[in-house]
C-alpha positions as CSV (number, residue, x, y, z in Angstrom):
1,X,72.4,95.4,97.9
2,X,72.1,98.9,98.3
3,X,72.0,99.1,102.1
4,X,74.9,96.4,102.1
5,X,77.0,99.1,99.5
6,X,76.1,101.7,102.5
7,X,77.0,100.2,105.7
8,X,80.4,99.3,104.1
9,X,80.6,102.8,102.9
10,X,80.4,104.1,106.6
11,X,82.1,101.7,108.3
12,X,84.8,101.8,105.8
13,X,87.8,103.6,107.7
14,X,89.8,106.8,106.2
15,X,93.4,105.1,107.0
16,X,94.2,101.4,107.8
17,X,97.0,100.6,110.0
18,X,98.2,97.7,112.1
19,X,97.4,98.0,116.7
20,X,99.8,96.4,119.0
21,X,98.9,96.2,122.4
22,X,102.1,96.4,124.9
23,X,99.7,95.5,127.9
24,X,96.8,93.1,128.6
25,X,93.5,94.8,127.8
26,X,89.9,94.9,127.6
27,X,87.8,93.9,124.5
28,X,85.9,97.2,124.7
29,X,89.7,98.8,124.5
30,X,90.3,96.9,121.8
31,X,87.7,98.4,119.7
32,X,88.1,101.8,120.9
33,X,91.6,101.8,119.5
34,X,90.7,99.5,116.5
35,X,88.4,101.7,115.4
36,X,90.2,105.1,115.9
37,X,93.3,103.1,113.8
38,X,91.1,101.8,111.3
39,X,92.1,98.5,112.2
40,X,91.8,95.6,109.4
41,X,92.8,92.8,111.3
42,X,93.2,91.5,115.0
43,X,96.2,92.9,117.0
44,X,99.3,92.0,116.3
45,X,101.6,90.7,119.1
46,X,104.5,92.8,120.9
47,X,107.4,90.7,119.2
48,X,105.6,91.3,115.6
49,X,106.2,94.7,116.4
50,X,109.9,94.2,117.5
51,X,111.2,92.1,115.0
52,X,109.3,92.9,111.8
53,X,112.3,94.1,109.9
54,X,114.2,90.6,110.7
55,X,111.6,88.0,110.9
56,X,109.8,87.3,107.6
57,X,108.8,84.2,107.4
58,X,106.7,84.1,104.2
59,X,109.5,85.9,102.2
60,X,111.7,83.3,103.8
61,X,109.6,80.6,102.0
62,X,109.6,82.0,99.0
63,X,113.0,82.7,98.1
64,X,112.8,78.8,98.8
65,X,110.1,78.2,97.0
66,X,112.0,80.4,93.8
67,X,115.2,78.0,94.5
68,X,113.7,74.6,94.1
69,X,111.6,76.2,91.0
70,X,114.3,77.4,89.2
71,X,116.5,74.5,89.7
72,X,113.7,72.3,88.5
73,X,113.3,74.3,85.5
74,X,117.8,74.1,84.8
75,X,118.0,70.4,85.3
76,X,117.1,69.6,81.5
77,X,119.5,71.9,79.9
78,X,122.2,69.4,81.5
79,X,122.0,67.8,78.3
80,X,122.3,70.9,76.0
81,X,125.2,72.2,74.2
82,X,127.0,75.0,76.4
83,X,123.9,74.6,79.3
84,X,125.8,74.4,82.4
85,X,126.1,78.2,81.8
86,X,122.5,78.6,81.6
87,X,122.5,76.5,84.8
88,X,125.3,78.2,87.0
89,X,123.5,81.4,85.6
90,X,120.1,80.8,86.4
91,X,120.6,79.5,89.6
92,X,123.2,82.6,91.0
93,X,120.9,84.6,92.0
94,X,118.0,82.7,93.8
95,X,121.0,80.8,95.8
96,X,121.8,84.6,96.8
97,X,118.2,85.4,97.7
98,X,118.5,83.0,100.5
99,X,119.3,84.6,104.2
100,X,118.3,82.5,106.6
101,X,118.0,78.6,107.2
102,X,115.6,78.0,110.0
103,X,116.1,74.3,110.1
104,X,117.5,71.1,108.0
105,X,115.0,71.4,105.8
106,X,116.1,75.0,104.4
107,X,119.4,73.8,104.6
108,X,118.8,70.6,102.0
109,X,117.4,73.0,99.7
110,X,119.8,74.8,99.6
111,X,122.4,72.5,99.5
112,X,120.9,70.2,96.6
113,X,121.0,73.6,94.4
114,X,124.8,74.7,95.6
115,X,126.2,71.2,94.6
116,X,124.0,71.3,91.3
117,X,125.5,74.8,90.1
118,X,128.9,73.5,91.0
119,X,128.8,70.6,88.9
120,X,127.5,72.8,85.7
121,X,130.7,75.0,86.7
122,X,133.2,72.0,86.9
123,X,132.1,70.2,84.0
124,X,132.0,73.4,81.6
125,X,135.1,74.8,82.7
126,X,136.5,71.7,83.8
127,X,140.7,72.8,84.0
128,X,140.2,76.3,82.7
129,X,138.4,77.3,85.5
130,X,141.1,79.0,87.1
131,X,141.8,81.1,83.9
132,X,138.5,81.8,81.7
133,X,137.2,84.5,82.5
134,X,133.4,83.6,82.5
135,X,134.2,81.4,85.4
136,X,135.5,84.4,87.7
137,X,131.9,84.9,89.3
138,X,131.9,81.0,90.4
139,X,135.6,80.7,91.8
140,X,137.3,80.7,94.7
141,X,141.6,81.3,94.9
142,X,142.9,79.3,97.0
143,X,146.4,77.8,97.8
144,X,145.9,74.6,96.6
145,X,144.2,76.4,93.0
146,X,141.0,77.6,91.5
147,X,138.1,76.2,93.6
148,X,134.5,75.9,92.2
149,X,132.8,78.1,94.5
150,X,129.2,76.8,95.0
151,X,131.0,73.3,95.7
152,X,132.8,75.6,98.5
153,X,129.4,76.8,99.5
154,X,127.8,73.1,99.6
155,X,131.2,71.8,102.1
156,X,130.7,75.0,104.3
157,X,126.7,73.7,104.9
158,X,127.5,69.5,104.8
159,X,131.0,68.9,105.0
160,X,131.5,65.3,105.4
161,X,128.5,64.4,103.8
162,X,129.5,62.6,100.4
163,X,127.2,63.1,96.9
164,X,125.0,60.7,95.3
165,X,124.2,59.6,91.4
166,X,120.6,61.3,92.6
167,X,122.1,64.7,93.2
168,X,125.1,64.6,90.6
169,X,124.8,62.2,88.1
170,X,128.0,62.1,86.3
171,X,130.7,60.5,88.6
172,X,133.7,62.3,87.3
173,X,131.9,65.3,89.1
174,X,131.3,63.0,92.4
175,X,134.8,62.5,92.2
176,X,135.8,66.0,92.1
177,X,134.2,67.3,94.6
178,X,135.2,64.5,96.8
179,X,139.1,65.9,96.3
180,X,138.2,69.7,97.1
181,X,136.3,68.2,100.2
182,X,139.0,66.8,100.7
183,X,141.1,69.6,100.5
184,X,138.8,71.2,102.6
185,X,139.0,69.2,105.3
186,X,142.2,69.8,105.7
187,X,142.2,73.4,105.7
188,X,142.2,75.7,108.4
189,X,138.9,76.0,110.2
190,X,137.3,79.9,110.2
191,X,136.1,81.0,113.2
192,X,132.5,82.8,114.4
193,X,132.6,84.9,117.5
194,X,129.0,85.1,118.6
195,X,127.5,88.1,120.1
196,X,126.3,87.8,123.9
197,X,123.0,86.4,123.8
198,X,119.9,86.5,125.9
199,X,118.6,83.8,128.2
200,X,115.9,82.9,125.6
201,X,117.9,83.7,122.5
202,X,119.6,80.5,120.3
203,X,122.0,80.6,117.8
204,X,121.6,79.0,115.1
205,X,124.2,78.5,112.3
206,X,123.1,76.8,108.6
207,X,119.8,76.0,110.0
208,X,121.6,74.3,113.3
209,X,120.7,75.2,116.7
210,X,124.8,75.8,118.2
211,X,125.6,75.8,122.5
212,X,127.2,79.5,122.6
213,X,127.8,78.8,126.6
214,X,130.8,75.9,125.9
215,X,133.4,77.9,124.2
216,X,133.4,81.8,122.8
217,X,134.2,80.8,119.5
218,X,132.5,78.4,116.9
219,X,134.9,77.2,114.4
220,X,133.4,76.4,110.8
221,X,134.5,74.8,107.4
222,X,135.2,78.0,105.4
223,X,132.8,79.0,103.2
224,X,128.9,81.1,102.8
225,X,127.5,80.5,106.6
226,X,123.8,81.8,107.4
227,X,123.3,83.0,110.9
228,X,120.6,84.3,112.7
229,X,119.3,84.4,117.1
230,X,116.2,82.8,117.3
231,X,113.7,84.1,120.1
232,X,110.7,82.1,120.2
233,X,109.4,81.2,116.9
234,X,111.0,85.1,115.4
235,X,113.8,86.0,113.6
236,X,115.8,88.5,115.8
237,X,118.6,89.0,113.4
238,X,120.3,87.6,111.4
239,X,124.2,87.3,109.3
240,X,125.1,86.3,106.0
241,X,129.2,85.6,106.2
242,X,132.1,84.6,103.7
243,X,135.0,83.1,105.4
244,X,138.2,82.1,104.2
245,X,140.8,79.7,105.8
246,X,141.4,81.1,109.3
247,X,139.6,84.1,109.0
248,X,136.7,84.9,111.7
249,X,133.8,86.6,112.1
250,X,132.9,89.2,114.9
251,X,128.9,89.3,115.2
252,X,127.3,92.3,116.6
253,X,124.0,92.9,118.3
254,X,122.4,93.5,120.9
255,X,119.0,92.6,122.0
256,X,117.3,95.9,122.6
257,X,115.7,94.7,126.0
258,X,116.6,97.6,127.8
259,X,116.0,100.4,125.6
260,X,112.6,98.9,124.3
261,X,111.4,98.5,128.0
262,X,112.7,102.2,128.8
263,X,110.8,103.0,125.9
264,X,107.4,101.7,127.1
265,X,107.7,103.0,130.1
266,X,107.9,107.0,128.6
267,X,105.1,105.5,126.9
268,X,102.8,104.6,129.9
269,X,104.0,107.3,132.3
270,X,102.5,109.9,128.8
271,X,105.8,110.9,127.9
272,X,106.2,109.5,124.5
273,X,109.8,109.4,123.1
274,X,110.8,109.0,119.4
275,X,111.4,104.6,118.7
276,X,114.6,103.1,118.9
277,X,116.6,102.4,115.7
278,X,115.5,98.9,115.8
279,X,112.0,99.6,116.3
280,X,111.7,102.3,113.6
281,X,113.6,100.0,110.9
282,X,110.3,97.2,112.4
283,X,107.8,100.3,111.9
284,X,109.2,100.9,107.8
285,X,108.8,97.0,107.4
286,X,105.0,97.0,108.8
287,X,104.4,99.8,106.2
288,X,105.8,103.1,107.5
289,X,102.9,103.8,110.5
290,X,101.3,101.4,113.4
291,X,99.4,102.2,116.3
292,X,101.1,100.9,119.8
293,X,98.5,101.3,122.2
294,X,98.4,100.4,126.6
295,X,95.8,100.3,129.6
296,X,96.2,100.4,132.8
297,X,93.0,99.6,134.9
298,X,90.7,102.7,133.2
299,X,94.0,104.6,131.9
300,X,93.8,104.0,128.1
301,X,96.7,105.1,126.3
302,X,97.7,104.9,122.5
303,X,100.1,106.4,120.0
304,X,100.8,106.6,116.2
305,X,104.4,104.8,115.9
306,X,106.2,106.2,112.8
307,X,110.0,105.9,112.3
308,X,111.1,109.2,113.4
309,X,108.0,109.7,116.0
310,X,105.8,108.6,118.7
311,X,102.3,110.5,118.8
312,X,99.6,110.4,120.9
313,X,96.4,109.2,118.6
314,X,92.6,110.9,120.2
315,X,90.5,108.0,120.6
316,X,87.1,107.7,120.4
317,X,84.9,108.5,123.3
318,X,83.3,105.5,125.2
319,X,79.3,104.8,123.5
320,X,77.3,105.9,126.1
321,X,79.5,109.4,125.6
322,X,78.7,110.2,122.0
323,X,75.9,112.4,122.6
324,X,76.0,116.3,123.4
325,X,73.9,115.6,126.6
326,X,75.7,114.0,128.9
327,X,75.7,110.1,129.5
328,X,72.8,109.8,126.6
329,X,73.1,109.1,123.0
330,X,70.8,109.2,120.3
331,X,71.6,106.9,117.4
332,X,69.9,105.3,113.9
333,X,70.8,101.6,113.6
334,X,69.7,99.5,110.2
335,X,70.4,96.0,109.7
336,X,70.1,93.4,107.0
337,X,70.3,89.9,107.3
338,X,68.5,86.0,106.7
339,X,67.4,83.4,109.0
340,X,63.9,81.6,109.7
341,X,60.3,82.0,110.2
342,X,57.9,79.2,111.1
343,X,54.5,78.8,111.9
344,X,51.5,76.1,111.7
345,X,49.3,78.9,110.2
346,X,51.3,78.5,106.1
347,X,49.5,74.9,106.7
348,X,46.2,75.7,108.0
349,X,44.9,78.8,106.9
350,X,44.9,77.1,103.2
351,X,45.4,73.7,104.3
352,X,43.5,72.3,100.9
353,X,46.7,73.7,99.0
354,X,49.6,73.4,101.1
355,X,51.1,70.3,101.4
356,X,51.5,68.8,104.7
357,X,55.2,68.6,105.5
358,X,58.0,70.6,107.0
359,X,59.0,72.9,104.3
360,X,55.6,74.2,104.6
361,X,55.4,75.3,108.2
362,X,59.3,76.6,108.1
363,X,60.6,79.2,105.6
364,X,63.7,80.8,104.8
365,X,63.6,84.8,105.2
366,X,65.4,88.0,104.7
367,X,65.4,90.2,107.3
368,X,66.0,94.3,107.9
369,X,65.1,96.7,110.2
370,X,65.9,100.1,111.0
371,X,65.4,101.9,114.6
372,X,66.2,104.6,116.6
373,X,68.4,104.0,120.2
374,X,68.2,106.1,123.4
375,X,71.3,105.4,125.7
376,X,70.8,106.5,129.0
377,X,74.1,105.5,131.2
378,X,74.3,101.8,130.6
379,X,70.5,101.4,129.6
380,X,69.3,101.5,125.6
381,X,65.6,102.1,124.7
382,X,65.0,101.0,121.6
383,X,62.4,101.7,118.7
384,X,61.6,100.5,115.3
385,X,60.5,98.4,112.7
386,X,61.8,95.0,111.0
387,X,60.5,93.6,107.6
388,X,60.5,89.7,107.3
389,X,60.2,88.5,104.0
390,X,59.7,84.8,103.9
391,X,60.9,82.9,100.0
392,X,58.8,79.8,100.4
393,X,56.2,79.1,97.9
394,X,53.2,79.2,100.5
395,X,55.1,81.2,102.9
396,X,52.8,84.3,103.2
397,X,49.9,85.0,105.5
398,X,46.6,84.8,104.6
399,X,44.7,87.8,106.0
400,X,40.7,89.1,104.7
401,X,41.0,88.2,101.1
402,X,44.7,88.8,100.4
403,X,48.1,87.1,101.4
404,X,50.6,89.4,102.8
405,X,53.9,88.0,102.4
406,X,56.2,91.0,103.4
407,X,55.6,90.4,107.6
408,X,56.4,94.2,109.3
409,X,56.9,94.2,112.9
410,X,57.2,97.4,114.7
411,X,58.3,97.2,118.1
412,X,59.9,99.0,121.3
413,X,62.2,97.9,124.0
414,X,64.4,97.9,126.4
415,X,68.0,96.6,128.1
416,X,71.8,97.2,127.8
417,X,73.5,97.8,125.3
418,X,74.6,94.6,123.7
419,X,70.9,93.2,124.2
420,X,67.4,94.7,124.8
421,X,63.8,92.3,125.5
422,X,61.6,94.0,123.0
423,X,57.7,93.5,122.3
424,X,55.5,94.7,119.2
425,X,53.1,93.6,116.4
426,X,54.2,91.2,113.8
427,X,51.5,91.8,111.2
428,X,48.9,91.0,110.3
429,X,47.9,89.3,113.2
430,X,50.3,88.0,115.4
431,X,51.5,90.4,119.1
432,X,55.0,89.7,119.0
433,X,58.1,89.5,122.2
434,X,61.4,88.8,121.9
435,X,64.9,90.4,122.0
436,X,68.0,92.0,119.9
437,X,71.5,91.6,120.1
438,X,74.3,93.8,118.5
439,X,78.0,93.0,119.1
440,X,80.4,95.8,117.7
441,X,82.7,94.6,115.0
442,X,84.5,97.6,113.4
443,X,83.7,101.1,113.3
444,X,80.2,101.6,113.0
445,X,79.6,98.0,111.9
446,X,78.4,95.4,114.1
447,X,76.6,92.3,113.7
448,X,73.1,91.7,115.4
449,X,71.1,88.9,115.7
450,X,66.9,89.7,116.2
451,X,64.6,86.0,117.6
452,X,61.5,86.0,118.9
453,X,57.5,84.9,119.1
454,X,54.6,85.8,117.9
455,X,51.8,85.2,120.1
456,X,48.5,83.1,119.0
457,X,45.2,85.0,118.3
458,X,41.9,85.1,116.9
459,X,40.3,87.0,114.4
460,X,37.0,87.2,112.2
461,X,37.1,86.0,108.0
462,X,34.7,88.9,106.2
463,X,32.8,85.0,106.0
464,X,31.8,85.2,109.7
465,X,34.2,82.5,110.5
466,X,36.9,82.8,113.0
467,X,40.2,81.8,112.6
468,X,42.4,81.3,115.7
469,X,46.5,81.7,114.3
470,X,49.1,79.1,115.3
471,X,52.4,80.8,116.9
472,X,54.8,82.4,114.9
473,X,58.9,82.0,115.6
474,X,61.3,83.9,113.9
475,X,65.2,84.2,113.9
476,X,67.2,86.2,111.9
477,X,71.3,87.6,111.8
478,X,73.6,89.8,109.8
479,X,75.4,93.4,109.7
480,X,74.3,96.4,110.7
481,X,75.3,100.2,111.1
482,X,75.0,102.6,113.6
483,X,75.0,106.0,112.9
């Protein structure tokens, strides 16, 4: 536990930020800069860099999630004295929470709630709603009267579709809100001017995907509408709009395309210049600071994004740099892990007391080693020592009068620097050959993986007897450190 509490102690990084790569790289640049951000996770794609402050998906769902809660929580105060105004109350503000509808889903959700409110402020308010004053947050003026506003809201999202006993019960509400739709239908349509819209880019109004290309306007039911462009699966922006009877609305923005790609090019030509407006409102939403990082053939670039900057971040020097003397590094690995160890010998050397079976010839084991690592260029020399513990009950070796079952195996080898062959002495009596393998995870963690044989021998009981050992196999992984 100890070494475990250690290696995450020096792996552990000082700062934790988010990497997005603008260009196709290699996994050996990925780590570089992973490591020098203090990485937590993989990288995150250009497009969750551009649109963070618009697409949110999870906090979409939620504010969902919180409507169809809350409105399963109101529904039994509809038989309560004076509960529709727990219920219009209740419900205000997770209807106002909502921003965007992605798709007719969202937008029954929504709807189912709307209609619900409205009834609560129809039948508690009933022909006093254009005059009571506690009904002034959930009315609209109008020229034909006083109009329940979330009723308004519902029309403006379905407006032909007509209510059922399942969404409204009562059917003098039914009834009412089939006059104001009614009334609706007759009015004036509002209009939405959409902005001009990239190639890939879809409008989509109340959770519908709308054609922008067969007329410059898109006329609407008055009412709440919730807008946003879809590129891909992200949120590029987004509108929430209140329209009256013939009133329109003008929707502004542009995509960004052209500053963002002058910006990456400042970027790769070294010349770092200070984010967009979009792209520092995306850096504040991914937590104030992320690392944007390119490559070009052997050119590796990266810089610390923040909302008012762009800085060039030092990276680590490539391994087989680390070391003062050039192209050679000297480093301490230690490693803790499980696997296996087998052999024929836990059966015969006490074959009188072991059972003959499976379990006795194959163990499970923990596993560590520590060693020392010479990089020379792209070759690694490697020294050291791993400890095999097997757990089995007649899982140690008997050797002379004693059984060892702690197995230590010092060895020495030699190979690149993800793998080296290695040979050695697995104690007591077994030479040993087979190889390491580290793969680099995050700073100075990595996992490894050690396998190998140990050879058969002979050697002479203090009896006079001699005793010729079985081969030994052994396979172990887990997580190391180097330091």
């Amino acid at each position: 536990m100890r070494l475990i509490a250690l290696m995450v102690a020096l792996a552990a990084p000082a700062h934790a930020t988010e990497v997005v790569w603008l260009t196709v790289h290699d996994p050996s640049a990925e780590l570089r800069v992973g490591s020098a951000a203090g990485a937590e996770g993989p990288p995150l794609a250009v497009d969750d860099l551009r649109y963070a402050a618009t697409h949110d998906p999870e906090a979409d769902e939620q504010a969902l999630e919180a409507l169809d809660a809350v409105l399963a929580e109101v529904r039994p105060f509809e038989s309560r004295l004076d509960g529709e105004l727990i219920i219009m109350r209740e419900l205000e503000a997770p209807i106002s929470a909502v921003r965007v509808l992605r798709d007719e889903s969202d937008r029954e959700r929504l709807f189912r709630a709307l209609v619900y409110q409205g009834f609560a402020v129809n039948r508690f308010f009933d022909v006093e709603l254009g005059e009571a004053p506690k009904a002034a947050p959930y009315r609209l003026d109008a020229e034909s009267g006083a109009q329940v506003r979330p009723w308004v809201e519902a029309l403006a999202l379905e407006p032909e579709r007509k209510l059922t006993p399942y969404e409204v019960a009562e059917a003098p509400a039914r009834i009412a809100y089939s006059e104001l739709q009614a009334v609706q239908a007759a009015a004036l349509p509002a209009l939405i001017v959409p902005p001009e819209l990239p190639e890939d880019a879809v409008l989509v109004v109340d959770g519908r995907a709308v054609d922008t290309t067969a007329s410059p306007t898109l006329r609407v039911v008055p009412g709440r509408h919730l807008v946003h462009v879809r590129r891909g699966e992200y949120v590029a922006t987004r509108w929430d709009v209140r329209l009256g009877p013939a009133e329109s609305a003008d929707l502004e923005w542009v995509s960004g395309d052209v500053a963002f790609a002058a910006w990456q090019a400042n970027l790769a030509a070294g010349k770092p210049t200070p984010p967009t407006p979009e792209l520092a409102a995306s850096v504040e939403a991914l937590g104030g600071s992320v690392v944007v990082a390119l490559q070009h053939g052997d050119r590796l670039l990266a810089y610390t994004l923040t909302p008012e900057a762009t800085l060039p971040l030092e990276l680590p020097r490539p391994q087989a740099a680390r070391d003062d003397a050039p192209g050679r590094a000297v480093q301490a690995e230690l490693s803790l892990g499980s696997g296996w160890v087998g052999s024929h010998d836990f059966y015969y050397q006490d074959y009188t007391a072991a059972p003959n079976s499976g379990a006795t010839v194959n163990a499970a084991s923990l596993g560590t080693s520590a060693a020392l690592s010479l990089d020379t260029g792209p070759v690694r020399f490697v020294a050291g020592v791993d400890l095999l513990l097997p757990l089995g009950e007649h899982h140690a070796a008997r050797y002379r009068d004693r059984f060892l079952r702690l197995r230590p195996t010092p060895f020495a080898g030699v190979g690149l620097a993800p793998i080296q062959v290695v040979a050695g002495y697995a104690f007591p009596y077994h030479p040993w050959v087979g190889g390491r393998l580290a793969f680099p995870l995050t700073g100075a963690l990595e996992l490894r993986a050690v396998g190998g044989g140990g050879i058969p021998a002979a050697y002479r009981r203090e009896d006079g007897t001699t005793y010729r050992t079985r081969p030994l196999g052994s396979a172990w992984a887990g997580v190391g450190v180097r330091l």
